[in-house]
Each structure stands twice: as C-alpha cells, then as structure tokens.
C-alpha positions as CSV (number, residue, x, y, z in Angstrom):
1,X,7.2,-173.0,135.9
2,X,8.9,-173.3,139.6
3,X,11.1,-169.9,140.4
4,X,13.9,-171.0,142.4
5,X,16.5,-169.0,144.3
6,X,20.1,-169.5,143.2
7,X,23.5,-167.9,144.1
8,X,24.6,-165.8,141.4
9,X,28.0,-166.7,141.4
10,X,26.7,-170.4,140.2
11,X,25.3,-168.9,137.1
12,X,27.3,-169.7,134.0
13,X,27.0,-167.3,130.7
14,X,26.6,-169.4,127.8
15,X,29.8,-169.5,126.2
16,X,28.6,-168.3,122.6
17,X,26.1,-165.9,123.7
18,X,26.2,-163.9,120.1
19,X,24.2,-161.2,121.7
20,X,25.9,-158.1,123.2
21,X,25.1,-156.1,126.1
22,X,26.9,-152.3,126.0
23,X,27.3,-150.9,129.6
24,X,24.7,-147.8,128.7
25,X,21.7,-150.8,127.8
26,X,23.0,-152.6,131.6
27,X,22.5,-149.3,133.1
28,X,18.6,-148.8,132.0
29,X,18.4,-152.5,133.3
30,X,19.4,-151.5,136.6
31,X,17.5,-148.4,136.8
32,X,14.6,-150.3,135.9
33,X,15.4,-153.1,138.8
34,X,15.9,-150.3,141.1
35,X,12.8,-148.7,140.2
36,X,10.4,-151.7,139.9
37,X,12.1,-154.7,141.1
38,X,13.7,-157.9,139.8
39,X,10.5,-159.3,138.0
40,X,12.1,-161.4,135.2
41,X,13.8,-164.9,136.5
42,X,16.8,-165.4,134.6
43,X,16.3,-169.2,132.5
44,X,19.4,-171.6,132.8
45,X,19.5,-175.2,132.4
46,X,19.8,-178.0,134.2
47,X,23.4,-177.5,134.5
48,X,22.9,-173.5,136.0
49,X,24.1,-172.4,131.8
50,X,22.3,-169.1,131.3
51,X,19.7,-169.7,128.6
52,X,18.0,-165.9,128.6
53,X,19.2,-163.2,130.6
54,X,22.5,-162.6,130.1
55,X,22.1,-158.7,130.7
56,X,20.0,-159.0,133.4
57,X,22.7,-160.6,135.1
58,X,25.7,-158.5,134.6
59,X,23.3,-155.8,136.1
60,X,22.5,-157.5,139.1
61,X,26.2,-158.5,139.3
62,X,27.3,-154.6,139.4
63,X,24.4,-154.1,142.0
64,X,25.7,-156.4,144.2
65,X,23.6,-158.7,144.2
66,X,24.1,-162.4,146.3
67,X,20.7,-164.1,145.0
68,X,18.9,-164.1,141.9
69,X,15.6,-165.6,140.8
70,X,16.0,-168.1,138.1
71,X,13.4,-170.4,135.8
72,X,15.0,-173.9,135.1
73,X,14.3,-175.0,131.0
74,X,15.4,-178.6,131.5
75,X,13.1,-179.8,128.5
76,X,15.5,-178.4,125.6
77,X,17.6,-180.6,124.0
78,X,20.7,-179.1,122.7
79,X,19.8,-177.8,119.4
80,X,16.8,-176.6,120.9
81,X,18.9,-174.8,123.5
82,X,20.8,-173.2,121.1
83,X,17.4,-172.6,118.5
84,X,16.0,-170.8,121.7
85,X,18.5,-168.5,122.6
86,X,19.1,-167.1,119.2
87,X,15.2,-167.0,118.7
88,X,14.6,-164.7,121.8
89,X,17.3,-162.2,120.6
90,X,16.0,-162.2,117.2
91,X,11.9,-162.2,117.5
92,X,11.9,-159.1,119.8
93,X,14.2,-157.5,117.1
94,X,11.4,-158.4,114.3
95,X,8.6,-155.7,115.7
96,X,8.8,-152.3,115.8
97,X,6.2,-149.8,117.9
98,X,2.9,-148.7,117.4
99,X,3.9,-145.0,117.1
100,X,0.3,-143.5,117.9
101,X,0.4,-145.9,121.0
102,X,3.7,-145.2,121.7
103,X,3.3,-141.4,121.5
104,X,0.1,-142.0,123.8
105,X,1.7,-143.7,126.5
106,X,5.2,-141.6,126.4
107,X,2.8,-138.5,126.9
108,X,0.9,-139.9,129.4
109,X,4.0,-140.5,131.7
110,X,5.2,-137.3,131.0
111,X,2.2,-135.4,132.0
112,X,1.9,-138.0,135.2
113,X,6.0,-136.4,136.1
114,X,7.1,-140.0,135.6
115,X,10.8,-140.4,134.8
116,X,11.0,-141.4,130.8
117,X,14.4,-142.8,130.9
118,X,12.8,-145.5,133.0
119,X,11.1,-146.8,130.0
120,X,13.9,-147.7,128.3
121,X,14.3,-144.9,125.6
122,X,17.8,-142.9,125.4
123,X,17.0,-139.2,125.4
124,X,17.4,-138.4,122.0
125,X,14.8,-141.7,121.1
126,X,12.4,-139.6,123.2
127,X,13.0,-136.3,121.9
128,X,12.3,-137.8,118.2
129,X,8.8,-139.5,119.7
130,X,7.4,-135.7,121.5
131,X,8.4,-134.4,117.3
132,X,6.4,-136.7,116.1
133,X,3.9,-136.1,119.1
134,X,3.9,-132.6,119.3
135,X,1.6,-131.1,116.2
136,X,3.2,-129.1,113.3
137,X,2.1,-125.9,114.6
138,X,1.1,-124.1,111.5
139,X,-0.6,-120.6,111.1
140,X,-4.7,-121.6,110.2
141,X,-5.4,-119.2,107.5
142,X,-8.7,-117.4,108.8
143,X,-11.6,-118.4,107.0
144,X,-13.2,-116.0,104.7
145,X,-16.3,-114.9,107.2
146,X,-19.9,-114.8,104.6
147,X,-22.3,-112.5,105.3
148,X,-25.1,-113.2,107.2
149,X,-28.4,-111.2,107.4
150,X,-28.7,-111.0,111.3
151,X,-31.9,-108.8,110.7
152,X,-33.6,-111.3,109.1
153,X,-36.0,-114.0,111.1
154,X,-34.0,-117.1,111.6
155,X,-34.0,-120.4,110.1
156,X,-33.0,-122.3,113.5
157,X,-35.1,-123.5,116.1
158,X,-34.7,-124.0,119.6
159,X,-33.7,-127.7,119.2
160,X,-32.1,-128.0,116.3
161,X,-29.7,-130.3,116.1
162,X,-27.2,-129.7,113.1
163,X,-24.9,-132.1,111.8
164,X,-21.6,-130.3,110.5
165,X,-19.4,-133.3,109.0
166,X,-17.8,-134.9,112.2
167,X,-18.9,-131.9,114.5
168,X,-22.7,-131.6,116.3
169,X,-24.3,-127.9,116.3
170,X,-27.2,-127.6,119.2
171,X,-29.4,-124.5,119.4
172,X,-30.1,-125.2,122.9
173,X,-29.9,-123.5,126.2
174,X,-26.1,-124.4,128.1
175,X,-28.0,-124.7,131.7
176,X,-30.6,-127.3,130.5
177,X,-29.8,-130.7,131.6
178,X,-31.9,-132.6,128.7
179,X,-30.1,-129.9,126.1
180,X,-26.9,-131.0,126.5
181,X,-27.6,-134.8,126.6
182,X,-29.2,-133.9,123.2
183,X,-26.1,-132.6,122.2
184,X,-23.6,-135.1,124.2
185,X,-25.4,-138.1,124.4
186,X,-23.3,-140.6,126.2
187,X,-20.2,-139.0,125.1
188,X,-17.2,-136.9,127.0
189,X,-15.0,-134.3,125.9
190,X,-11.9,-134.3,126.5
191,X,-11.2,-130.1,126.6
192,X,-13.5,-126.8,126.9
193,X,-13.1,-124.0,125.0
194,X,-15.6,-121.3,125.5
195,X,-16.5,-118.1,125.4
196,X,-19.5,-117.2,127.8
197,X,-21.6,-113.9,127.6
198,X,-19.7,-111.1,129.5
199,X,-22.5,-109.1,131.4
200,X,-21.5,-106.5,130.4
201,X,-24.4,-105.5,127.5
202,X,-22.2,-105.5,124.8
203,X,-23.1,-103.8,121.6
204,X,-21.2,-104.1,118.8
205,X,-19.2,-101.8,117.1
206,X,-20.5,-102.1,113.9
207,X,-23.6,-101.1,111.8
208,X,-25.3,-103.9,112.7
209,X,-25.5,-103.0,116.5
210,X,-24.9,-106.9,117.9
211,X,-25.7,-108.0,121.2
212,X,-25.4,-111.0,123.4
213,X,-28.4,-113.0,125.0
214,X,-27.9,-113.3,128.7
215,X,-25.3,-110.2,128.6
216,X,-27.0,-107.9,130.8
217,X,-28.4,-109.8,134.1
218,X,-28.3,-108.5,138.3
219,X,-25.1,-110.0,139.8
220,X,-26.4,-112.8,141.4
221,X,-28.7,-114.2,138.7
222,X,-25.3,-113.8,136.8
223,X,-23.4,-116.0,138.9
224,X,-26.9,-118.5,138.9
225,X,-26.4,-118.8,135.0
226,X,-22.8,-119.3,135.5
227,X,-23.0,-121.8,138.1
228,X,-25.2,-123.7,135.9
229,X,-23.6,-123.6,132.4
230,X,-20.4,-124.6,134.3
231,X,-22.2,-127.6,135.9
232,X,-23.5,-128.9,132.3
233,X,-19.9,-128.5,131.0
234,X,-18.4,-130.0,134.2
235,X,-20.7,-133.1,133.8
236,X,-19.8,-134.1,130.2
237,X,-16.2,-133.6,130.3
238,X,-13.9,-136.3,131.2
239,X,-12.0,-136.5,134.3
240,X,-8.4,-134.6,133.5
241,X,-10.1,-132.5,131.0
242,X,-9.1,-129.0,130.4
243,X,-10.9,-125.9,130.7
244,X,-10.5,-122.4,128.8
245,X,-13.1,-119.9,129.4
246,X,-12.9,-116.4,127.9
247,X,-14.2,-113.8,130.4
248,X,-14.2,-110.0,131.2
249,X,-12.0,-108.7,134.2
250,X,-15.5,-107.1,135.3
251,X,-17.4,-110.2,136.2
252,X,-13.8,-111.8,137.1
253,X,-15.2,-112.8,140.8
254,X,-18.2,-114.4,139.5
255,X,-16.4,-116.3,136.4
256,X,-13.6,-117.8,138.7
257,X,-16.0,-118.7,142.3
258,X,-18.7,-120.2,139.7
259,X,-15.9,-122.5,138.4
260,X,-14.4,-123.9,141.6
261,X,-17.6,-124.2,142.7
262,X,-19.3,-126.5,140.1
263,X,-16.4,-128.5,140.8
264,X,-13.3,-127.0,138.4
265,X,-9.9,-126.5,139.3
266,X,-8.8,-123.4,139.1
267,X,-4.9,-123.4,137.6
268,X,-4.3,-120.0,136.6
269,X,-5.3,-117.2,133.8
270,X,-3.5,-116.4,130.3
271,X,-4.4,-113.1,128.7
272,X,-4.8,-112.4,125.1
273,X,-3.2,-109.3,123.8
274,X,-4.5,-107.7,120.8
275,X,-3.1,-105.8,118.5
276,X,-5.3,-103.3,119.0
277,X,-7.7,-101.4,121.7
278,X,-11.2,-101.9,121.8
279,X,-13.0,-98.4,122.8
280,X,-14.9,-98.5,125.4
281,X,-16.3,-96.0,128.3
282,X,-13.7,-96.9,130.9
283,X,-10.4,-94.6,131.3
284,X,-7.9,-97.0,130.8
285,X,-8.8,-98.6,126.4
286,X,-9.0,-102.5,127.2
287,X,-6.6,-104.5,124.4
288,X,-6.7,-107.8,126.2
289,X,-9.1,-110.4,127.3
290,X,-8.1,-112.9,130.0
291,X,-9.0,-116.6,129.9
292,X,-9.3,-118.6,132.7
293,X,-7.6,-122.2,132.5
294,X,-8.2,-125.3,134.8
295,X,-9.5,-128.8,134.4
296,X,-11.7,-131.2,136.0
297,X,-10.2,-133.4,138.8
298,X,-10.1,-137.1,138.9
299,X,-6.5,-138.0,136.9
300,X,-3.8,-135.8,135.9
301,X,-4.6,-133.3,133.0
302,X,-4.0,-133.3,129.6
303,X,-1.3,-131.4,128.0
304,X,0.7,-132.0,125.0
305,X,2.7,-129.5,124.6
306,X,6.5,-128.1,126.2
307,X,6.6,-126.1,129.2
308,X,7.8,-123.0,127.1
309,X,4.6,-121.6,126.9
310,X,3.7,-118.2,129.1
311,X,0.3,-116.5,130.6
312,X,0.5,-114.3,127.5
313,X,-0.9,-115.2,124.1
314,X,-0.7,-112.3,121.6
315,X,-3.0,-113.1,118.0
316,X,-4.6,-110.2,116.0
317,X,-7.8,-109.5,116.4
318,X,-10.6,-110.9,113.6
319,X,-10.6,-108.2,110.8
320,X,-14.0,-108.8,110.5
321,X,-16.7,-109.4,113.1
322,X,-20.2,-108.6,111.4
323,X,-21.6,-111.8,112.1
324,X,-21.2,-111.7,116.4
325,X,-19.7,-109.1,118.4
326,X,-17.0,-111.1,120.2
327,X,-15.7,-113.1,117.6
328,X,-12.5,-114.8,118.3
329,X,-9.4,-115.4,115.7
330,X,-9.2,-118.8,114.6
331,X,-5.4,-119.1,115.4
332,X,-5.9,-117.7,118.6
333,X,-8.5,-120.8,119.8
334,X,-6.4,-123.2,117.7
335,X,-3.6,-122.4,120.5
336,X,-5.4,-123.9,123.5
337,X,-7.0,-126.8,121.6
338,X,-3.5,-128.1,120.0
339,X,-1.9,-127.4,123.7
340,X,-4.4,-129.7,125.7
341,X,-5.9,-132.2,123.3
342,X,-5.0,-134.3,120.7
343,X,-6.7,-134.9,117.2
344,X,-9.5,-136.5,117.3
345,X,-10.7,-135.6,120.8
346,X,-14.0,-134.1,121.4
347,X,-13.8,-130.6,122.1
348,X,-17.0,-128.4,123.8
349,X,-18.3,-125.0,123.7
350,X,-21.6,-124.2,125.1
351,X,-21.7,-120.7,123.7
352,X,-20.9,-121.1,120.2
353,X,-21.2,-117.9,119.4
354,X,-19.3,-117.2,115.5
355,X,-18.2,-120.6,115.9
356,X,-15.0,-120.0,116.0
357,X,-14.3,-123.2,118.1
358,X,-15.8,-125.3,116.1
359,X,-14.3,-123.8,112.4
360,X,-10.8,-124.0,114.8
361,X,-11.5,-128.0,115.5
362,X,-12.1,-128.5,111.9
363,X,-8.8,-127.4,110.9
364,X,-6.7,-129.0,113.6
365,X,-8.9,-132.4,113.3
366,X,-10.4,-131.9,116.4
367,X,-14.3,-133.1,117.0
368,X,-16.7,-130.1,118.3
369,X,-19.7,-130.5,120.0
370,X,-21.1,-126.6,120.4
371,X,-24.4,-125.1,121.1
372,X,-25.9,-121.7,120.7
373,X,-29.1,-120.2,122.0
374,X,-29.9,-117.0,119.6
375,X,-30.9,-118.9,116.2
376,X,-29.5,-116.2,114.0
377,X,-25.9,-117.0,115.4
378,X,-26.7,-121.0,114.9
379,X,-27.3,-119.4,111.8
380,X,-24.6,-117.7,111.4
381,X,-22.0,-120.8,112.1
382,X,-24.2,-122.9,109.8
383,X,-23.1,-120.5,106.9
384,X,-19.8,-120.1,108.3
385,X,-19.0,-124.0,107.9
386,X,-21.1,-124.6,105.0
387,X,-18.9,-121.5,102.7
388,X,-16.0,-123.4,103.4
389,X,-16.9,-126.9,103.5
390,X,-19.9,-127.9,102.0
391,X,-19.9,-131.9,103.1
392,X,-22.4,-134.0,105.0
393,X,-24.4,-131.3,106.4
394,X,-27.8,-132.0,107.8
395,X,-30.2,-131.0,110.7
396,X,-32.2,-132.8,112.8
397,X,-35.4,-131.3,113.8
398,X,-37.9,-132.5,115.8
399,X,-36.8,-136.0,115.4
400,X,-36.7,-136.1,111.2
401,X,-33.2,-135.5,109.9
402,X,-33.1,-133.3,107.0
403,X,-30.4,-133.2,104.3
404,X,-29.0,-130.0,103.2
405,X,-30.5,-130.5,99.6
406,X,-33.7,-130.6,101.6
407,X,-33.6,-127.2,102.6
408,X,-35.1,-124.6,101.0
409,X,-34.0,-121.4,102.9
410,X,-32.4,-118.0,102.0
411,X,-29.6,-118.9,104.2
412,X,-28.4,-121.7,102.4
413,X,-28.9,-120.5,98.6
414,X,-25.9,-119.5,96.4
C-alpha cells in the first residue's frame, strides 16, 4: 500500500462512525504519538472519508497537526466499506490478553523505569495486573526437620547427582568448572541465593559439634575460594540475574572485593535480624547476619516486587538446627526468592548446606539447582525433601540412574 501525505483539514469523519472516542482514550493516543511517533496512516477512501482512524485524528487535530499520513482503500465497495469499519472496531474487542504475557511484559517495563501509562493501561488497569503479578505472600510453614545421623559414614558420593522432583542436588565442589556443568548443563539461573562458609571455624552449638568444610582457611586462600565459587556462579547465571549471599561481617572485605571482582555488581547489603543472639566470644552478642545483594550486568535486573521493602529483614531463627550449623528459616530465603524471581525460574546455590534454598523453591514453585561438598549434608537435604515429599526421587551415580526404590540405605528406611 502507497502512504500518502494529506492535509488534515481534507479528511472527512465518516458520518455514522458508531464507535466513540472519550477525551481520556484521545489523550493516551497522543502520549503515545508524542512518545513514539505517528506510525499508523489513517485509511480513507477515494473520496478523503475516514475508513479507520477516527481517534487518531482528533488527537493529531488537538496536537496541531497540518499533515497526516494516510493509506487510500479504494477497492471497497460500499457495503464493504461499511462491513470494514464495523469489523475493525469489533474484532479487536473479541480478544482479551494473555495475563502471564501481559504480567511479563508490564514488569519488564517497570523494572526498565519505562513509563506504563504509555502502554495504554489507566492506572487502576495496572494496579490490578502487579495484584495479579505480585505473589500472595504467605507465611511457609517450616518443614518438620528429620533427624539425620551426621556421625554415621555417608551414603553420598562426590558426584552424585540427585534428582529431587523438578530440583537437581550435586555433591560437588562450587570452584570446579566440570562440577557445575554437571549440575547446570546448558542451563541459566535466573537468581542466587547462597550461603557460603564463613571462615570463621564454626562449631555448632549443639551436641553434635557441626562444622563447616572450607570454614577455617589463611586470608588469602579465603578470598582464592571465594573468587572462584563466585566465578562458577557468575558464569551460569543469566545476564540481570540477582545475587544474595549470606556472609559474616568478619570476612566482609573478602566477600564483597571477590564479588565485584568475578564480575558482580555490588548494589547494597540487607541484614537479617534475629530474634535472638547467637553467643559467641566477641564483646558485643551478634543477632544479625548481613547479606550481600547485586546482580550480574548485561540487562536491567530482576525484581518483582514494590519499592517498600527496606535493608532490614527480621524472621526467627530455625528452632532446630541439628542437621547443619547455619541453617537458615525457610520464610526468611523465601523473601529474596519471591522479590527477584518469578515461579518457575531456576534458582542456584552452590553451598547447599540444610537445603534450605532448595525446600524454600519447592514451596514458592521455584526450580533449584544446589550442590553440597560434605556428603553427610547432601545427605542430610536428601532426607529433608524426601520426609516431606516423597515423589520422583532418584540419583545418578556414575552414569547409572538409580530409583529411590533401588536404594537400600539406612538413610532412606522408614
């Protein structure tokens, strides 16, 4: 079709033109002229009668407009002028949106700083489409914790590749390159959520006396394994991805320089206040943990939440934590997950630790891919998911997958 150029005071509205045009609908037309130019020719025939585009018109008329782009339809007949016009009011009545799309794309403008009312949607349209975007955000009820004989010799392997339902279990080492693609394969994650070893040669508090693998290294070789573990998650998240690591203030230089310098942005920290103090040898009783928050460069980040939260996120501490000595409550890394992903994103944590992060994407229908280096904690999470789920479990070992049912191992008997 030929676009010609046509004064605007030759156009004629079609006399009957059943469809109306209120002045708040001719307003969003002109913002959106304004904002991204006059890119749909008005049709008329071939006696300048507008065909389609009444509204577009009466905006350009209030803009002051002299020209105006125009398509001729001199093919219609009469009745088929009349069919048409009627037939391109109605048929873009006849469809509604594809919410989940919808939501998607309303998000993703948000998060850019685009202006919404650009798109078209009134305030209050918008407002109902974040409800529907934003998740319910309902308490998790904490999973009853098993117990787990940490004293006894593990099940897991170095290797072993567990299949939880939807999520991927790896004991594996969080610096090693071939590890993680075992884990990962070609996927990305869209958000991190982990909990690294402290340095700090934690013991627990309880009779079990638990420590942490690679808790108690020299400063630099510290920063080396941090560096590293940070590189691995850096490489198999994708660009705009989020980043949450749990850390202690006393290795706070070498968890925030190792970040920046595999390549993170560094946004700000949050704290977690507990409810109550954790004794320790210091003068001052420690009752919070601080997490650092970033994401990977490369495309704005994801976040789906309002701007209302703060720094500070107060949850109780675990009542229990007999089966790892820095578990984390479930509702507590349920908060970061719901704030910068969506369900059914992939979710990582190279130190899975109680697996907390992966029991928390299970229950906000999230996907985790976590990985664990001491067996008796991949044993642990094992037991944890399998007491409250019991479906599609199986593990992969040395190349032969093995159903549950296949298993004969004290862990796993009632």
């Amino acid at each position: 079709m030929k676009i010609e150029k046509v004064n605007i005071t030759e156009l004629v509205p079609y006399a009957n033109n059943a469809k109306e045009h209120p002045q708040e609908q001719i307003d969003k037309i002109k913002a959106s002229i304004k904002e991204f130019g006059f890119n749909d020719p008005i049709a008329i025939d071939e006696n300048n009668v507008i065909i389609e585009g009444h509204g577009r018109l009466i905006a350009l008329q209030q803009m002051g407009s002299e020209v105006v782009d125009v398509i001729r339809l001199e093919h219609l007949s009469e009745v088929q002028k009349k069919q048409y016009i009627l037939a391109h009011n109605k048929l873009t009545m006849d469809t509604g949106f594809n919410m989940e799309m919808l939501e998607l794309e309303i998000e993703a403008i948000r998060v850019m700083d685009g202006d919404l009312i650009l798109t078209g949607f009134d305030l209050d349209e918008i407002k109902d489409i974040n409800l529907n975007l934003s998740e319910a955000i309902e308490e998790i009820q904490e999973d009853e914790v098993p117990e787990v004989d940490l004293e006894r010799e593990p099940f897991s392997q170095l290797g072993d590749l567990w299949k939880l339902g939807k999520h991927k279990l790896l004991c594996g080492n969080s610096t090693n390159q071939q590890h993680v693609k075992t884990l990962m394969g070609n996927e990305k994650a869209q958000l991190v959520v982990t909990d690294p070893p402290y340095n700090v040669n934690y013991e627990g508090a309880t009779k079990e006396k638990l420590t942490i693998k690679n808790d108690n290294m020299s400063d630099s070789k510290f920063y080396e394994f941090l560096l590293n573990s940070y590189s691995r998650i850096y490489e198999s998240l994708e660009d705009g991805g989020g980043i949450y690591v749990f850390h202690a203030d006393t290795e706070g230089m070498n968890f925030r320089k190792a970040m920046m310098e595999a390549g993170f942005y560094f946004a700000q920290c949050c704290v977690w206040v507990k409810n109550s103090l954790v004794m320790g040898r210091q003068d001052y009783q420690w009752q919070h943990e601080p997490i650092l928050v970033g994401w990977k460069p490369g495309k704005a980040h994801n976040w789906y939440l309002d701007r209302k939260q703060t720094t500070v996120w107060r949850f109780d501490r675990p009542v229990r934590n007999d089966i790892h000595p820095t578990m984390k409550p479930l509702n507590l890394i349920a908060y970061p997950i719901r704030n910068s992903s969506r369900p059914g994103d992939i979710v990582i944590d190279f130190f899975g630790g109680s697996g907390s992060t992966l029991m928390a994407c299970e229950e906000t229908k999230r996907v985790c891919r976590t990985m664990e280096l001491d067996p008796r904690y991949v044993d642990a999470i094992v037991k944890r998911y399998l007491s409250s789920r019991r479906e599609d479990i199986k593990l992969v070992r040395e190349g032969k997958e093995i159903s549950l049912e296949e298993i004969r191992a004290p862990l796993f008997e009632e």
